[in-house]
N, C-alpha and C positions, 0 to 999 in steps of 0.2 A: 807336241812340238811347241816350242817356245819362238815369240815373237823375237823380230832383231830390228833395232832403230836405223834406219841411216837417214844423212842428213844431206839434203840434194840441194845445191844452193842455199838460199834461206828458208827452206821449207825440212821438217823434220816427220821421215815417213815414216810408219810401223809395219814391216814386214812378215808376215806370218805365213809360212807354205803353205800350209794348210787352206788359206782363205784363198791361195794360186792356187792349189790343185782343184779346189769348189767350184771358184769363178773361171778357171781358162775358157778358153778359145778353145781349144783342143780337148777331143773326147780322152777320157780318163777313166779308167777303172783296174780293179787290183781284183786277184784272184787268189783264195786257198790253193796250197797242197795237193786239197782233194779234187780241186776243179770247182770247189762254187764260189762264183759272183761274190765279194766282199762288199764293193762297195764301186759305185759309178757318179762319175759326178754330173750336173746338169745337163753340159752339151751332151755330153753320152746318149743320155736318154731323149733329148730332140733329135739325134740324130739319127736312132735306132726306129721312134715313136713308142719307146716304152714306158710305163710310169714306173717307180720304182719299189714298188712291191711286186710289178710283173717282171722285173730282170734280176735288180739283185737278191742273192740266196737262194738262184736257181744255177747249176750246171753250166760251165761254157760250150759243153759240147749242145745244148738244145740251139744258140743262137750263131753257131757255125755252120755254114751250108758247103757243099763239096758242090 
């Protein structure tokens, strides 16, 4: 993903999705095809209490409860 400038007032921000999807507020995470964990981003895993070698590139179906 490439950055995008915009200029807010007199100040000039550098916009990168990428660096919104890491830092939000909101938990985030993407899944394979096949159902495993791609990738989760910080709150994710405060939210969950997982660290990230205990959630991502394991199965959605282990951390879904009926």
């Amino acid at each position: 993903m490439s950055s995008k400038i915009i200029k807010v007032d007199d100040r000039v921000i550098t916009e990168n999705p990428l660096d919104f999807i890491k830092n939000s507020n909101i938990g985030i995470h993407t899944v394979s095809p096949e159902g495993i964990i791609d990738f989760a981003n910080q709150h994710e895993l405060n939210i969950l209490g997982y660290a990230e070698e205990e959630y991502v590139g394991n199965h959605v179906s282990e951390f879904q409860f009926d």
